[in-house]
Each structure stands twice: as C-alpha cells, then as structure tokens.
N, C-alpha and C positions, 0 to 999 in steps of 0.2 A: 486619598482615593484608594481604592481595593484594587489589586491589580486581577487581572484576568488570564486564563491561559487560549491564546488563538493556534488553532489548528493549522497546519503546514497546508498554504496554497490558498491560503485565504487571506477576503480584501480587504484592509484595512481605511481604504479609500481609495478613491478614483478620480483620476481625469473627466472636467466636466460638470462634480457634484459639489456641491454648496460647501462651502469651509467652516468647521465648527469646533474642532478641537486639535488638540496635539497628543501625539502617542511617544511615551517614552519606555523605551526596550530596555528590560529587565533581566531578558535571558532569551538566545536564541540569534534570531538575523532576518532581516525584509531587504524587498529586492523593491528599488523605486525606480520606476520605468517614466519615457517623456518620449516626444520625438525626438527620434536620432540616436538615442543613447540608455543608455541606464548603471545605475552604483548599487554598492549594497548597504545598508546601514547595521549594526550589533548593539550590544550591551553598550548603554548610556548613552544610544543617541536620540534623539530627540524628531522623529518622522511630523513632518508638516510644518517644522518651525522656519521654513526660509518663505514658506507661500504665507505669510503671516498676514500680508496687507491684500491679500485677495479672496474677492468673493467667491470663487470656485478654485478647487483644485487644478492645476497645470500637470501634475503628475499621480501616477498611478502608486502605490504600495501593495505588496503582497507579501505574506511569511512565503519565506523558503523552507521552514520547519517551525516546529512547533514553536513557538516564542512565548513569554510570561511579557505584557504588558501589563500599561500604568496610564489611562486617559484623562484630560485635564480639560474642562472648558474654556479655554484659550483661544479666542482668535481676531485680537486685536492689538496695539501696541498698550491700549488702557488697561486692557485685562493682563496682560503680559506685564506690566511695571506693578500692578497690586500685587499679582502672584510673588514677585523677588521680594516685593518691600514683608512678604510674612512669610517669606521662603528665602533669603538671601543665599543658604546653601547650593539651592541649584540655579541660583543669576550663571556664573562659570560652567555647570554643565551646560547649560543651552547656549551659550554661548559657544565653546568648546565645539560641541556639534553644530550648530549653525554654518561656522569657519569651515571646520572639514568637512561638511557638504557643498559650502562656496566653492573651496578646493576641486573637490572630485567631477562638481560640476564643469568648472572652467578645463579640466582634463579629458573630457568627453568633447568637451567643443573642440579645444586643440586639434585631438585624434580625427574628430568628424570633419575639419577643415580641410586637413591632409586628405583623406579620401577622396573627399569631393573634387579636391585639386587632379589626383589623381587616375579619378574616376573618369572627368572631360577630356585631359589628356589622351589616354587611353580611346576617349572613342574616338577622337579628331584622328588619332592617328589607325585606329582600325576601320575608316569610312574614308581615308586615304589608299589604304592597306587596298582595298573592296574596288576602289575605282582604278589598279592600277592591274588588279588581276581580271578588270573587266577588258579592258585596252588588251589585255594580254590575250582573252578570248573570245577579243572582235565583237563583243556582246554592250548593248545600250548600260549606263551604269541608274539602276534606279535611285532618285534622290530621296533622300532622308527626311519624312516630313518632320518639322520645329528646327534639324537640325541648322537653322538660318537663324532661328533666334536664340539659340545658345550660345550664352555668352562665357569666358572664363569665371572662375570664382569669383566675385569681389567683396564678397561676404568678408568684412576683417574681424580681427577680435575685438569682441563685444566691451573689453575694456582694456585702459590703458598697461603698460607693463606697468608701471610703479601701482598700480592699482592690484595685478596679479600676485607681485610681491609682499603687497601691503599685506595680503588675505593671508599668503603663505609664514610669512612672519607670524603674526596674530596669531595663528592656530599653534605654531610653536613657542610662543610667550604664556600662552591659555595650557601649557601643558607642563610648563613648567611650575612649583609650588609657588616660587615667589610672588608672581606673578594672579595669580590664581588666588590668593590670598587677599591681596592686595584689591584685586575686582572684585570680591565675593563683600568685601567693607562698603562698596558703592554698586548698590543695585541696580539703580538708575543709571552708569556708566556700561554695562550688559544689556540693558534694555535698548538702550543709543545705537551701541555697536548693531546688534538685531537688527535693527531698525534702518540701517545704512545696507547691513547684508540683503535686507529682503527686495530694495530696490533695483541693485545690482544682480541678483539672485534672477527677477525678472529680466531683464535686459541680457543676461545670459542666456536665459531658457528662450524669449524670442530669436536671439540670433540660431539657436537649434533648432527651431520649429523652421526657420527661415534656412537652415542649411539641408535637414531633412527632405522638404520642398524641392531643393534643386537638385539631392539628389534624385528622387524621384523623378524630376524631370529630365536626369541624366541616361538614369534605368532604364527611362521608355524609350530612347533611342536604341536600346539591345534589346525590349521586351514588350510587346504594344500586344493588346486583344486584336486590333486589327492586321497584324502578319505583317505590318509596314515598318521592319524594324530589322537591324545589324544580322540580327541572328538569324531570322530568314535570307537575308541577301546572301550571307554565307553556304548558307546551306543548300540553296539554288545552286552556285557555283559549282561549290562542294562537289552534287547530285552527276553536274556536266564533266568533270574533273574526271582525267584517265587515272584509275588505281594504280599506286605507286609515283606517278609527276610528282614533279616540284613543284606545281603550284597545290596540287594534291595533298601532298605531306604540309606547305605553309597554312592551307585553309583548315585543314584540321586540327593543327596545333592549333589557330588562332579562334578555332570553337571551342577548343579544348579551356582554353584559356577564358574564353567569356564564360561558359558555366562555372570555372571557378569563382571567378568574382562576380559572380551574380550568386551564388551560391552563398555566400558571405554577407550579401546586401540582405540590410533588413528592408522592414517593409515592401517585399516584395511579393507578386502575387505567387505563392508557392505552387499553386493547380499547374497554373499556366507553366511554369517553371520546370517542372516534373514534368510536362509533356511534350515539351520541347527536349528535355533531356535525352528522353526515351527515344525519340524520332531520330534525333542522334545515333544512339546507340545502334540504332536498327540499322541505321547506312552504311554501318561501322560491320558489321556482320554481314552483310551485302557485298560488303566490297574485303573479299578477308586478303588483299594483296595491305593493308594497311594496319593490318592486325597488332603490328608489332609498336604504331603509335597511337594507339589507342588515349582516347580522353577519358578525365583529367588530366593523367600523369603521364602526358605529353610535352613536359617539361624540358627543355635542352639539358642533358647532362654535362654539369660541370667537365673541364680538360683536368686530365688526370693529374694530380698534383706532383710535383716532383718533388720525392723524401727529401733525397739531399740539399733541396732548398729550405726545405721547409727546417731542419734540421737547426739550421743556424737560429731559426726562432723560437725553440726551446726553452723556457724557461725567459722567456723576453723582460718579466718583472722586474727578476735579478739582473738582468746584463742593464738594462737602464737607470735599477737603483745603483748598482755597481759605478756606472760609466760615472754617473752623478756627481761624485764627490759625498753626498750627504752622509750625514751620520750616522750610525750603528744603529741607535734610538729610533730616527727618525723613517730610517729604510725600514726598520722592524714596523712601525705604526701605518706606515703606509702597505705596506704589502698585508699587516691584519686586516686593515678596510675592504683592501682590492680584494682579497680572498672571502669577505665576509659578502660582499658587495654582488661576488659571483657565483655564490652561493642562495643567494634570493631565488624564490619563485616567482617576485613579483616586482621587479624592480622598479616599477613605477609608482608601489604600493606610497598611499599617503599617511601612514602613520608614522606616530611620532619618530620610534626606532628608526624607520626608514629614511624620513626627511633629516634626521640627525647627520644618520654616517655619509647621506650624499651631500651634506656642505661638509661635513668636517674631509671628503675627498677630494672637493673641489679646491678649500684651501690650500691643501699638500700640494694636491695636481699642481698650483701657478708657481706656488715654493718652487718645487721641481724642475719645473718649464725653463726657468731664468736659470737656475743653477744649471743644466744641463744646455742651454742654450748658450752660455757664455764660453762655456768647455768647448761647444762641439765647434765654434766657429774657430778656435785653433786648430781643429782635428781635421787633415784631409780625408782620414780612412774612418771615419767615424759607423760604428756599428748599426748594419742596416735596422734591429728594432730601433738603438736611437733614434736613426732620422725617421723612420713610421709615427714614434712619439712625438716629434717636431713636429709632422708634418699633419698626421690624423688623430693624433689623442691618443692613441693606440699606447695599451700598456701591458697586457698578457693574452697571449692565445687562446687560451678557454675562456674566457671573458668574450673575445671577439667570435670565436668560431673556425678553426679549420680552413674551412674555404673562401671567409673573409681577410685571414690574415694571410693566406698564400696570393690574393690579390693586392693588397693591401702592401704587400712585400717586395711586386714585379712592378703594380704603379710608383712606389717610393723608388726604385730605382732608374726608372723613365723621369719620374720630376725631376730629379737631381740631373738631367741634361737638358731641360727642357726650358727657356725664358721666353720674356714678353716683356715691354718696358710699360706696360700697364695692367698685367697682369701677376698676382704675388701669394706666392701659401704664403703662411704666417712666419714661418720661418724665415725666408725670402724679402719678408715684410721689413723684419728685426735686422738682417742683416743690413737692408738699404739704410735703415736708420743709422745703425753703427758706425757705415761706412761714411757717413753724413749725405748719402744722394736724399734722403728723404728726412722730412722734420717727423716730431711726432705729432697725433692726431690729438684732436681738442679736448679735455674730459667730458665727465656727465654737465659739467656746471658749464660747460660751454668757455673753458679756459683753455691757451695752448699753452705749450713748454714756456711761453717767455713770462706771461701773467702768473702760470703760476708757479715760477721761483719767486716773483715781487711778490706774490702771497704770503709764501713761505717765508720771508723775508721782515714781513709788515707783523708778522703773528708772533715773531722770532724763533722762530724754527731753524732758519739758516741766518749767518751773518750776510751783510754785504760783499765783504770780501768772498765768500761763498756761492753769491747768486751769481756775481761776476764767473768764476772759476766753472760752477755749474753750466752755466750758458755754454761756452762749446766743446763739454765733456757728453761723446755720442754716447759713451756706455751709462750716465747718470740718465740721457734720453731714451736709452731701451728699457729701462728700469721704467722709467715713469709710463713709457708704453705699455709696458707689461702689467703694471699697476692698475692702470687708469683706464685704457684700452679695451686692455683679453676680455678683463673677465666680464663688463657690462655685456659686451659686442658678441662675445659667443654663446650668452645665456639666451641674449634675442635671438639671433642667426637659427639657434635650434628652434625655436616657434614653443616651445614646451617648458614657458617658465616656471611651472610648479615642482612639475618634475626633473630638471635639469640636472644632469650631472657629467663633466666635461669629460669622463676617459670614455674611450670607444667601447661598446658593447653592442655585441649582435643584436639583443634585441629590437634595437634601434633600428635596424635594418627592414624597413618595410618597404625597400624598393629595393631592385639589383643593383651591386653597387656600378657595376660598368655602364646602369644606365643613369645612374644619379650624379656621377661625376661630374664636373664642370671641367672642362680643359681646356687648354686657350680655343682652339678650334672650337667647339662649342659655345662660349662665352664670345668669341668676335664675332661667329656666326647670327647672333642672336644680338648684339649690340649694332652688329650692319643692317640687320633686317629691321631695329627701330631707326637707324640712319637710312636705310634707302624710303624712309617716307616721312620722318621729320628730320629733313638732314640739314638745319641749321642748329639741331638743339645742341652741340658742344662749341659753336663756336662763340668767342668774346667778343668782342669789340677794344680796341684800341687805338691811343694817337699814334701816328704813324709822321715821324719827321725826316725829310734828307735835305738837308741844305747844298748838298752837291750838285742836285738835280733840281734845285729851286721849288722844293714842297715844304713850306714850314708849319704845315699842320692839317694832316686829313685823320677823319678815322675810317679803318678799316677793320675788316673781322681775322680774326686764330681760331681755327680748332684745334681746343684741349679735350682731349680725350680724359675721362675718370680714372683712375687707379681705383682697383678691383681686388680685396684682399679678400684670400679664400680660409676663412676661420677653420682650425681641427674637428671635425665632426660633422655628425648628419643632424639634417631641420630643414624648415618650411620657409625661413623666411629670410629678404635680403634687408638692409638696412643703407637710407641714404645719412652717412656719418656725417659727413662735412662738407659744402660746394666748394670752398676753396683753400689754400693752405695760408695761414697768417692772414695778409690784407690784398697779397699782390691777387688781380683779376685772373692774372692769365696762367694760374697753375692749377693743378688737375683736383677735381673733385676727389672725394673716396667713400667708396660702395664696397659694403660687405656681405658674404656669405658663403653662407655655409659649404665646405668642398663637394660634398654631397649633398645635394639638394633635390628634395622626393618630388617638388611640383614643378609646375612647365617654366623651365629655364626664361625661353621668349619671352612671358608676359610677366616675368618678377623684372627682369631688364625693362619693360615699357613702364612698370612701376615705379621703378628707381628714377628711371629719367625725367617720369610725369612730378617727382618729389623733386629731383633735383632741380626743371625749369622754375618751379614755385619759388623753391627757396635763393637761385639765383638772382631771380627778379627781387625779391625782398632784398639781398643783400646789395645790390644796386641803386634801387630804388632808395632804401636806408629808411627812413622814418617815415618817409611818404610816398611806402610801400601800398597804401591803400585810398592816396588820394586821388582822388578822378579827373581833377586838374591839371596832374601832372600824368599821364595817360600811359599804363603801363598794363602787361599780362593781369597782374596781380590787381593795380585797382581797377581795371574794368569786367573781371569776372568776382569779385570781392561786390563790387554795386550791384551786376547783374544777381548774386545769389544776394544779398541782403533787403533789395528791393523786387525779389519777382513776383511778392502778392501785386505790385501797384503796376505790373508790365502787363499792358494790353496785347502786346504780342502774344502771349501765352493763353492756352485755353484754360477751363477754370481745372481738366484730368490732369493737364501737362503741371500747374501749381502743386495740383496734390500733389501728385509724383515726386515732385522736386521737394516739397515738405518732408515723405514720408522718409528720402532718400537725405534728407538735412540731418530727421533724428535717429537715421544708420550711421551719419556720419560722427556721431556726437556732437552737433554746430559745429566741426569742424569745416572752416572753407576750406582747409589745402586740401582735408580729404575729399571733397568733393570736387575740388577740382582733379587731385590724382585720378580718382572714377571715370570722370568725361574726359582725360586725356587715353585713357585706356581704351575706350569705348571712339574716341577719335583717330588712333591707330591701327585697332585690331579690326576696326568696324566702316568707320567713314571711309578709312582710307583703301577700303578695299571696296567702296562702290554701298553699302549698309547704311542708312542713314541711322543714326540712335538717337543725334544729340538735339539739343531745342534749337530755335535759331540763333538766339544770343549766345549760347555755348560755344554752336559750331563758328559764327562769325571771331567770337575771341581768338580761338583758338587758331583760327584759319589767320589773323589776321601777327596773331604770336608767333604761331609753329606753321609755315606754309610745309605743304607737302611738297615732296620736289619734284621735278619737273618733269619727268615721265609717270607720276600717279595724278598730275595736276594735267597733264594731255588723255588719261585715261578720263577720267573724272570731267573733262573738258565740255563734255554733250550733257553733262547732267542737269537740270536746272536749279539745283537749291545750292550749286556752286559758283555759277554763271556772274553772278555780280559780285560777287566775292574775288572771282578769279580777275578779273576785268580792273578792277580797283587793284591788285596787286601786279599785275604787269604793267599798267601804266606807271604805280611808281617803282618799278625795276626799270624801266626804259629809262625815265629820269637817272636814276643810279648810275647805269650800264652807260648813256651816251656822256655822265660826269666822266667816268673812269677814261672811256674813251678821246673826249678831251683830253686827261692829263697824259694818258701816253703819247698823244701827236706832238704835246707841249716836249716831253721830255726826250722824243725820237728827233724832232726838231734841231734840238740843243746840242746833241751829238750825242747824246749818252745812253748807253744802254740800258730799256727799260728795268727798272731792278722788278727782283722774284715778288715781292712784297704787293706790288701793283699787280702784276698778273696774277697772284692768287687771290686779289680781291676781286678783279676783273671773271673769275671761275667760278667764286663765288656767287657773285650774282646770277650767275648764268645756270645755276644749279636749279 
C-alpha cells in the first residue's frame, strides 16, 4: 500500500463510525482520545488494532502534526491472520503495538480511578464543610440534589493484576530481538495474542466510559445548569460573609479550590465554567479586604522549612548506600538508575527504556531494603534518611522534592515513637518478625514459612537437616518475608501496576501528603466507624472450657483485630493478604496498604473487611464453603447470586441490574458480594436502602448492625422482620449465658471474664 502524508489535526477516524481499516504510522504522532482519557501513538504503531472485533470505533484518532501514514484493509481476525501469513514481518510490529496500547490504556484507567476516588471524597467532605458554616450562620443548609445517590467508587480494575502484568511482560519480551524473532516465525501466534488483546482492550475501555460517567456525575454536584450545586451554595455564603472572617477567608479558599479541580476536569461544560469563574472573580474585587487570598492560588503556604534540618538530608543517596554495607559496584549502579530515573520528564512513560530501568530499580531497591534492614536493627542512632528509606522508600531529595522530604523527615521521626499492637510500617513489620512476635505472611502460591521450607526441601534445595534449623531461624523468616512479601504487596498497594516503581518520587504525589497519610488515629478511626455498625465482624468463635467452675464445653466469641501493615509508598489501593496466621482461628488477619493512601481511607477499610468476612467464612466453612445445606454467609449468598434468574422475589430491572453488575464483577461472587457489603455499610446502615431483599436479608442475618444502628433503623419496615427474628434468637443466647452465670455464682466461684465477655457480646 502507498503511504500518504495527513495533515496536523486531522481525523483519522472517530468514535462512533463503522471500522474498516488500520493505519500504521510512518513518521510523525496521533493523539487517540475515549472517554476519560487519552495516549499518544508514533512511528510503528499500529492506530485501530486493539478495536479489531468491533463494528464501530470506541475511540477517536487525530495527528497532532503532520504524519506519513500506511492504511490496510484490515478489520477482522481473518483479514488480520491472511495479512501475517504473506506479511510475517510485521506479525511483531502489530503485535508490539497492540501491548503498548494495552499498556497505556490500562494506565489511564489506573490514573482516572484515583481521581474519581478523589473527586467523591472531596465533595463529601466539601458538602460537609457547607453544612457546618451553615449552623455557623444560623442559615437553613440547602440539600444537594443526587447527592443521596452517590455512592463511593466501586468501579475496580477492569482486570486482574496477573493479568496487568501479563500485558506489561509481553510488551517487554515483544521488544526484545529474541523474542521478536522467534514470533515473527509463527504468525498465527501474533494474531492469537491480538486477538486476546482486543477483548480485554474492550473491557478496559467500558470500565472508562463507566468511570467517566461517574465522574460526570460527581462534576454535577459542583457544576449543574440549574444553580443547584456546591459552587452556588458557596458562593451564597461567600456573598453573606464579613470581609476578612474566618469563615470568609475558609469559603474562599474552598472556591478557590473547586475551580481548581474543576478546572482540570475534562468533559466538563467550559461556558458554564468560565462564568462561574468570573462571578467569582468579581466578589473578589467587591470585597478588596480579601485581596490578598485571592483564587486560584489560595493555597496554604507550606511552614517554612528549617535549613538546618533539612541539612542532614543532603545527599540522602549516599548516606543510605553508604549506611548499606553494599558494594562499591553495586552503590555505583544503583545511584546511575536513581540519577537517570530523576532525570525523566516522564516517569510513567511506557517505553521500552523506561519500563527497563524501573525493574532493574526495583530489584536493587529490595537488594537494598534487607541489606540495610539487617544493619539498622543493631543500630540505635541509625541515620534519619535511613529510617525515611525503611519506612517510605524514600531514597534522594530531588527525586522526592524539597518540601516532601522535609515532611517526610519530621513524620519519620514521630513514627519512631509512635506503636499500635495492630498497627505496623514495614519496618516495624520486619522487626516483629525477627523478634519472632509475628510469623511470616503466606506467598503468592498461598504457602507459609513452614510448607515452604518442605518445599524447598522436597525439590532439594535445602537438606532436612536444614529445614529443621531453618524453622526457628527469625532472620531466614525476614528473608523470606522480604522475598516473598514486599515486593508482590507493594506493587498492588500502589494501584499502578504497569508503572510501578518502589523508591519514592514526587511525582507520585497527587495528594498532600499530610492528608494521605494513614496514622494509627486515622486508621482506628475508620476501622471503629466499620465496627460501630458491623461490630461482630472481627470476632471468632471458640470452645471455651473450665472444669473448675463445671463448663466442659461452650462456645463462645474473641475479637481479633487485623494487623495492618503500612507498605513504603504512595497508591490507591489496600489488599486483604491473609484471614489468619497458619491454621490457629483465633489470630489476627493481615491487611495492607499503602502509608499514603490518595482515596478515602473509610471505605478501602469497609472493603477490606467486606474481603476479609468472605474469606473467613470459606476458611471455616472449608470445602462446603458453598453448600446450602450446611447454611453459611457464603453459601446463602453464593445460591442467591447463582440462582437470581429463577427468584420470584426479584423484579425482572432488579435481574438485569444484578446481571449487568455479575459481568463488572468478572463472575466473581466474592466481588459482588464485597459491592453489597459496602453498599450495606455505607448505605443500609445509615437508613439508604441499596440492597435487593435477599442480599439485605444475608447480610443482616451474617453481619447484624449493632445495637444502636439496629434501634435507629428499628421503625423502618424492610428491617422489621429481619430485626425480630434476630432478637428472638439473642434472647435465646442472652438467657443461656444467664443461666450459666446463676449456675457458677451458685457454686461459689467467681464468674470468670470469659463468660462476661460473651455475655457483652451478645448485648452488643
């Protein structure tokens, strides 16, 4: 085919229009826009090859300058396997590009998640903000119309990580010759892979059209044609406000602030945008006693840094390769990364170059981690960028930023006085282990420390004599933590598995970090708030024996609280790692995430919790986790989602819904039950009905709300007989317990704590 030269700013297809060929770029660069997002494509990539299996276009193409294309009539997987089979040389190009548009795609979704997280956050808490400076000036607070049906994100990623990984691999094996060589022999092997791309390629691009969606539906709570929206309600105030007050200067920072981030928002209506802006501006010159904080750049000005602290951070690289022990070599190859690393324009960029030097860093980084982790646990005085390294990933100041590492420098030295006995940085994590209070956590293969030294063992890896000696050496079990652990756990925790790379860098910083932090105070606050309304979900159940007081066998319940290990770095997401440690029931789960964490703390805790009920029950449960016979969380919402075409309770919108909502979840049922426990916390329990009746009845009958949301909720009717059936059998419970104390007050002996806390229990 003859190639063509297209003009800068022109279509090369659109959204919407019938699909008919593929365009391969010769010289120049197109810009491919979708909802929510948009990449760019250059020289040898292949525009239109992931919409392969669809009759219209999903996304838009435009040059951004002059470009030399090459069009192919191309647009099916038959036309597509002829073309290699008498073209074998470019099977590897298209395939090549296919991947790294998988890529870039799945890196917009990421980015557009976070936002959205973000986004709700921010208004919940600016429609909070509205109704307290309403009270403050005696004035009615007007309600936010939709804002009752906004729900938080629950939009997850469209695919699994090993699935993100998969893509990101491939595109790096596709770039290498070997490799490249090897597929260009089997044409039919590039057409395959295509062919897997283009499905997942959809399923990506619906979850964008479906996040775009809600942002939009976020927008309009700040931006409505009808006036009924944040930014109005502000502005009312604002208008009432004495020039110069403190609530004066707070409202106007906090407009100052929504035209930023609406400023930013795409799809948004620009007219309307611009004339809100303006109206602003003009009160702003109205009232000149506020002149001096003016919006935008009504910003709090950072506290002024102190040199002399900052001073000891100098050169942070060296003091931590230094501190290290490592080798002359190896400090030399790590600090060329770090330097090359921070030296990017684009640190997220998906090219080759790019994706190389951020694993060849990642590997040094965990080198590093254990070498410097074994040292600093002898060291009392250990040098503050060390523990920053421990604690945040943190490896050089101009990488991080000035003003993130002078915080970064005063919280590392707050952590270092600060514990929790379920609370742990990573460091804190390593040391528990060493000290042997804590085992290590499972692998990816779902193995702990003891199965897999019999592994190692069985393969001959280690002798006998070795797995024995291995067994209770703490420092071979921080190793293996450190192995087996970090690095899975903090590649998820960031939410950005394509582009992951574990040392701290500003750019990563798209929240402040004082507000992203997790602290314990924050993190119990937010594990009490999902406890004061499902607050049996950490207790176990256990036999309980005292032959001194004549009980030879009751059960009763323990709350175990989770262990909560706070990984090096900033990300989106938490991870429910393991419900329990080895086999014993009654030891604490483990939940990770990220120390910085950009979306709303609260509802990644009700998520965790809503993963970790599931997989309790299963482990309990054991193999007939989903039998209905044996009557459990698990198999009566496992029947209800498997059978709700043939449930007459349900209307035939309420089926679709629950359909449409199966294949958001991938047929996942834990995901969908994680969804209705979220929706049964953030929602039910606050008086919102979301869930269908079957849902709500599981749930209610699994997770009861406690006893002041369940007196709240008391007058509602779609609770009524739900609640009724659960206090009769708490009475039943409550007057057993009571028997057994009369029995044991009787006998003379003090009732032990064991019975009173079960006795509390139920009363909860």
């Amino acid at each position: 085919m003859a190639s063509v030269i297209i003009e800068k700013n022109k279509i090369l297809f659109e959204s919407g229009k019938p699909f008919g060929e593929l365009f391969v770029i010769l010289k120049g660069s197109v810009s491919v826009s979708f909802p929510g997002g948009k990449f760019t494509l250059s020289k040898g990539d292949v525009a239109g090859i992931c919409e392969l299996f669809e009759d219209v276009h999903f996304m838009t193409c435009k040059t951004l300058e002059d470009s030399t294309v090459v069009s192919y009539p191309i647009s099916d997987i038959a036309s597509l396997d002829s073309f290699f089979r008498a073209n074998p040389d470019y099977s590897v190009l298209f395939a090549r590009s296919a991947f790294r548009q998988m890529n870039a795609l799945l890196q917009c979704c990421e980015l557009a998640r976070f936002r959205c997280g973000e986004l709700y956050t921010a208004c919940t808490k600016d429609y909070s903000m509205y109704n307290v400076c309403c009270m403050r000036h005696q004035v009615a607070a007007k309600k936010l119309p939709g804002l009752s049906d906004l729900s938080p994100l629950m939009e997850e990623a469209p695919l699994d990580d090993w699935a993100v990984s998969y893509y990101d691999g491939f595109e790096h094996l596709l770039s290498e010759n070997s490799g490249s060589v090897v597929l260009s022999k089997a044409p039919a092997v590039p057409a395959g892979l295509i062919a897997g791309i283009c499905s997942d390629f959809v399923k990506t691009g619906d979850s964008m059209e479906a996040l775009a969606e809600y942002q939009k539906q976020v927008l309009s709570m700040y931006l409505n044609e009808d006036g009924e929206d944040l930014f109005t309600f502000y502005m009312d105030l604002y208008e009432k406000s004495a020039a110069g007050s403190s609530d004066f200067k707070l409202l106007q920072a906090a407009i100052g602030k929504m035209i930023q981030r609406l400023q930013s928002a795409s799809d948004l209506n620009q007219e309307l945008y611009a004339k809100r802006a303006a109206a602003f501006q003009a009160v702003i010159k109205a009232k000149p006693a506020a002149a001096s904080a003016s919006a935008p750049a009504d910003q709090e000005k950072p506290a002024s840094l102190d040199a002399s602290f900052l001073q000891q951070l100098t050169d942070s690289l060296h003091t931590i390769l230094s501190y290290s022990g490592a080798d002359s070599e190896q400090c030399r190859q790590f600090e060329e990364l770090i330097n090359r690393y921070q030296s990017m324009d684009d640190k997220n960029a998906s090219d080759d170059d790019s994706r190389r030097l951020r694993q060849q860093i990642t590997v040094q980084f965990y080198e590093l981690y254990g070498m410097v982790f074994f040292k600093a646990v002898k060291d009392s005085s250990m040098p503050l960028a060390v523990r920053m390294f421990l604690y945040f990933g943190y490896v050089d100041e101009l990488l991080a930023g000035t003003e993130n590492t002078a915080y970064l420098g005063q919280l590392a030295d707050r952590l270092s006085k600060e514990s929790n006995p379920h609370t742990f940085t990573l460091y804190d994590w390593m040391l528990a282990i060493l000290n042997g209070e804590r085992e290590p956590s499972r692998n990816e293969f779902d193995e702990d420390y003891t199965k897999h030294l019999h592994t190692m063992k069985i393969s001959g890896k280690i002798s006998a004599e070795e797995e024995r000696e291995f067994a209770d050496d703490t420092s071979k079990k921080v190793e293996y933590e450190l192995k087996n652990m970090l690095p899975p756990v903090n590649k998820m925790t960031s939410g950005r598995i394509s582009t992951f790379c574990p040392v701290f860098s500003g750019h990563n910083v798209l929240k402040a970090l004082d507000a992203s932090f997790i602290s314990n105070a924050s993190l119990q606050a937010a594990l009490n708030y999902n406890i004061s309304l499902d607050f049996s979900a950490y207790y176990r159940e256990y036999v309980y024996t005292n032959t001194e007081v004549n009980i030879p066998k009751e059960y009763f319940h323990l709350e175990v609280l989770p262990d909560v290990i706070l990984m090096p770095g900033i990300g989106t997401r938490g991870v429910m790692w393991q419900e329990i440690e080895g086999r014993r029931r009654t030891t604490s789960a483990r939940m990770m995430l990220p120390i910085f964490y950009l979306d709303d703390l609260r509802s990644a805790v009700v998520r965790l919790t809503g993963e970790y009920r599931w997989e309790m029950c299963k482990r309990i449960q054991g193999p007939r986790w989903n039998d209905l016979s044996e009557r459990s969380l698990t198999s009566e919402y496992f029947d209800y989602i498997q059978f709700y075409k043939k449930n007459h309770e349900l209307s035939p919108a309420t089926k679709e819904k629950i359909g449409n909502a199966l294949k958001k979840s991938r047929g996942s049922f834990k995901e969908m039950f994680v969804r209705d426990y979220i929706s049964y916390i953030l929602f039910e329990g606050t008086g919102s009905p979301r869930l269908t009746k079957p849902a709500r009845s599981t749930l209610f009958t699994y997770c009861p709300f406690a006893k002041p949301v369940r007196n709240t909720l008391g007058g509602n009717p779609i609770f009524k007989e739900m609640m009724e059936r659960y206090d009769a059998r708490q009475k039943q419970q409550i007057h057993k317990i009571d028997i057994l104390i009369k029995k044991v007050e009787n006998s003379g002996h003090e009732v032990p704590k064991e019975i009173r806390d079960e006795w509390d229990y139920l009363n909860c």
